[in-house]
C-alpha positions in Angstrom: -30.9 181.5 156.8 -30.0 181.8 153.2 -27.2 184.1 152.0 -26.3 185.1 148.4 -23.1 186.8 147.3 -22.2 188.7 144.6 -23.0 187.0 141.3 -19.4 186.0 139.6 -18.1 187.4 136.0 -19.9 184.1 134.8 -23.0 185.1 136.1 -22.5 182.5 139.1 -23.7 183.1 142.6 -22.6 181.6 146.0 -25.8 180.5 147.6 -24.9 179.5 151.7 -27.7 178.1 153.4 -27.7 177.4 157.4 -29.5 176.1 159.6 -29.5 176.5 163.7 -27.5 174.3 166.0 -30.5 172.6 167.7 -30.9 170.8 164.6 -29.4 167.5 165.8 -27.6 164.2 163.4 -26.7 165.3 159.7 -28.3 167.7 157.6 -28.2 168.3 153.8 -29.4 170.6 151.2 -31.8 168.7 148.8 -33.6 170.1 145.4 -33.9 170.1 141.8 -30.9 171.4 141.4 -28.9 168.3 142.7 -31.8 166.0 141.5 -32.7 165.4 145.1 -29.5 163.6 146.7 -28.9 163.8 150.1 -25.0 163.0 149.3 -24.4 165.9 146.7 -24.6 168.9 149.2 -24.3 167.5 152.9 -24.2 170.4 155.5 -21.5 170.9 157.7 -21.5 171.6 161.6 -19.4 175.0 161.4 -17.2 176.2 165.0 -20.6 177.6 166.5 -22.5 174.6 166.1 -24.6 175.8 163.0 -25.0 173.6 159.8 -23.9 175.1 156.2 -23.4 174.1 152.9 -22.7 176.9 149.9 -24.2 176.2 146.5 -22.9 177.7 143.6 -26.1 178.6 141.2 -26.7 180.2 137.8 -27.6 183.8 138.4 -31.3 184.2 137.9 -32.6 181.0 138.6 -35.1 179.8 140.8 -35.0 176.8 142.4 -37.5 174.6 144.9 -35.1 173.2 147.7 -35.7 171.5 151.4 -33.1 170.4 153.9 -33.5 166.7 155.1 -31.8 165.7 158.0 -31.3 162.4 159.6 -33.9 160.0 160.4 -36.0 161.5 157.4 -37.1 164.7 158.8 -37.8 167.4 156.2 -37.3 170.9 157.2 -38.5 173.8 155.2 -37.3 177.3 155.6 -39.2 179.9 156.2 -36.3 182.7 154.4 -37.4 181.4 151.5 -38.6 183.7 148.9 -42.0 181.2 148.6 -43.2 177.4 149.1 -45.4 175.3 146.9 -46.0 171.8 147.4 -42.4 170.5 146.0 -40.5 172.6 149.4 -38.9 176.4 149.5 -38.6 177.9 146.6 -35.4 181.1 145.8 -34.7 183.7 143.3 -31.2 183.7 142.6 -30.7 187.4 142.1 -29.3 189.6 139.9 -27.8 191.4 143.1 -25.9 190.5 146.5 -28.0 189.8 149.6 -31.1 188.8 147.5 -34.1 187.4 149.3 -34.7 190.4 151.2 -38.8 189.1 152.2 -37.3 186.3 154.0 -34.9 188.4 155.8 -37.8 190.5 156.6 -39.6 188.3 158.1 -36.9 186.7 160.0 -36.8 190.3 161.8 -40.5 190.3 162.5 -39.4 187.2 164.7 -41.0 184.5 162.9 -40.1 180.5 162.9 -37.2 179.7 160.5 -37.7 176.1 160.1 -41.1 174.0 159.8 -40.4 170.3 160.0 -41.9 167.3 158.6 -41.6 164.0 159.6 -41.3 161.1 157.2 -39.7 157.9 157.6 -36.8 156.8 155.3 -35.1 153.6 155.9 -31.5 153.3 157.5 -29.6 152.6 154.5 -30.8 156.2 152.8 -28.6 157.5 155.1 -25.4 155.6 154.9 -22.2 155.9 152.8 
């Protein structure tokens, strides 16, 4: 799921993105907008079990994203406004609660995540 709030007086906007509980090991939010480094926005298991991480965004940008969670799985969610070949792409809006296609079509009852499997070697992941 991805959640935006209210954009701040400096045109700033809270992005949180979570992820299901079933998602096992460590999870982080990856993209161009932390040059791809698993160690600049880990996710966090929260009380219920879910993983989330808030990124703070400039308002009306877009930005391609994908979560990669240990052992070099890629997942790609489905809320997002679109995918290309890079990962999920979002419209940070001008407005709270933006992305409302992928909230629509997490209604309709579709998948969230779609993973992809790719081997990384055991030292991507420590520190």
């Amino acid at each position: 799921m991805i959640r935006q709030d209210e954009p701040t007086a400096d045109g700033l906007v809270d992005v949180t993105f979570t992820l299901p509980a079933d998602i096992p090991g460590r999870v982080s939010v990856v993209g161009d907008f932390n040059h791809w480094d698993p160690y600049a926005h880990p996710m966090r298991r929260t009380e219920h079990g879910t993983h989330t991480a808030v990124v703070t965004l400039p308002q009306g940008a877009s930005i391609c994203f994908r979560y990669l969670a240990e052992g070099g799985r890629w997942l790609d969610d489905l809320d997002a406004d679109a995918r290309d070949e890079r990962g999920c792409i979002v419209h940070i809006s001008a407005t709270a609660g933006g992305n409302r296609e992928g909230q629509a079509r997490r209604r309709r009852g579709r998948d969230r995540l779609r993973v992809a499997d790719v081997t990384l070697p055991p030292e991507y992941f420590s520190g």
